[in-house]
N, C-alpha and C positions, 0 to 999 in steps of 0.2 A: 605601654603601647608604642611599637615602633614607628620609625616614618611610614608604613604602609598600612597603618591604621589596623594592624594585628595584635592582639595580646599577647604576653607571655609573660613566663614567672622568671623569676634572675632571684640568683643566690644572696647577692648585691646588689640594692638601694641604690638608685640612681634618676636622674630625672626625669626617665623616662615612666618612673611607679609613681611620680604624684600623680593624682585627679583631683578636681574641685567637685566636692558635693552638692548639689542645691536643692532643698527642703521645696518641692512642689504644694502647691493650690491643694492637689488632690491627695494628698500626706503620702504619695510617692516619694522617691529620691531618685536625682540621676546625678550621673556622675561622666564627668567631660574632660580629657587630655590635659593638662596644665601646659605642657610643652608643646603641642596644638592648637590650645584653646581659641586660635584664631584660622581654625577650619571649623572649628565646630564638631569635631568627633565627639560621640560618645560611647560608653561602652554598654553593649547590648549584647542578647542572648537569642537565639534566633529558639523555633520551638522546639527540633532535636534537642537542646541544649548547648549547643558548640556556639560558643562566640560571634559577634559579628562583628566584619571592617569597619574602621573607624567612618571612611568613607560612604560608607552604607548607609549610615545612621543619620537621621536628621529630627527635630524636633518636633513632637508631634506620636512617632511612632511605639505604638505598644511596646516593643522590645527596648524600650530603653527604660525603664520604670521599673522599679525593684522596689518592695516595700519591706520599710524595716519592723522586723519584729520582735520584741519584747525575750529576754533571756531569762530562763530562772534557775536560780544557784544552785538545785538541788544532785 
């Protein structure tokens, strides 16, 4: 997430790809800027699919809640 609270993919790992995960009440997950993490960005998905600004996003909002699910080896 850059400073304008956009995503994007980089070839190269930098600190701008960590996020802190946090294991919700509601066995959601969200996931919040590391190098922001004192704006409070998170990263969401608006209903299109396409991403949302970090700015956008505040706690509380559907779009920020992704559930994890189960993989199987086959």
């Amino acid at each position: 997430m850059d400073t304008d609270g956009l995503l994007y993919g980089s070839q190269t790992p930098n600190e701008e790809c960590l996020f802190l995960e946090r294991l919700e009440e509601n066995h959601y997950n969200t996931y919040t800027s590391k190098k922001h993490a004192e704006k409070n960005w998170f990263v969401g998905l608006k209903k299109n699919g396409s991403c949302k600004r970090g700015p956008r996003t505040h706690y509380g909002q559907k779009a920020i809640l992704f559930l994890p699910l189960p993989v199987s080896s086959d």
